[in-house]
C-alpha positions, 0 to 999 in steps of 0.5 A: 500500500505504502508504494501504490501511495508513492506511485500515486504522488509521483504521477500527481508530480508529473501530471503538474509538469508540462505535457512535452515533458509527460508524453510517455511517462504516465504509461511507463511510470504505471506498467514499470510500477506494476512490474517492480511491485511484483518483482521485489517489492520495488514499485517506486523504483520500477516507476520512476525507470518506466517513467524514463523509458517512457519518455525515451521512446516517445521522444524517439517516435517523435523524431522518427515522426519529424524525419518522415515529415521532412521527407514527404516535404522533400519529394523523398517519400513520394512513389 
């Protein structure tokens, strides 16, 4: 109960950060909460390093995004 506690302050702190800063973060924060919980009792631990994934992968689909963009907009991506 004391982690789940821990969990839910931590996404409150989160949730006052700017959205650019919390995209992916929420969902990596809750499974890598989930996982940590059940693998040793380190769910605040387990949170805050799917907090991290989360938000690394989101900002690598975002430039992956960016890039497909400026190809379409250079004629690259057209057949």
């Amino acid at each position: 109960m004391k982690s789940l506690a821990a969990i839910a302050a931590a996404l409150l702190m989160l949730g006052a950060t700017s959205a650019a800063n919390a995209k992916g973060c929420i969902k990596g924060a809750v499974v890598g909460g989930v996982a940590g919980h059940y693998a040793g009792h380190h769910g605040v631990l387990g949170a805050a390093a799917g907090c991290l994934y989360g938000r690394h992968h989101a900002k690598e689909q975002e430039q992956e995004r960016r890039q497909q963009q400026q190809s379409q907009v250079n004629g690259q991506g057209k057949l």
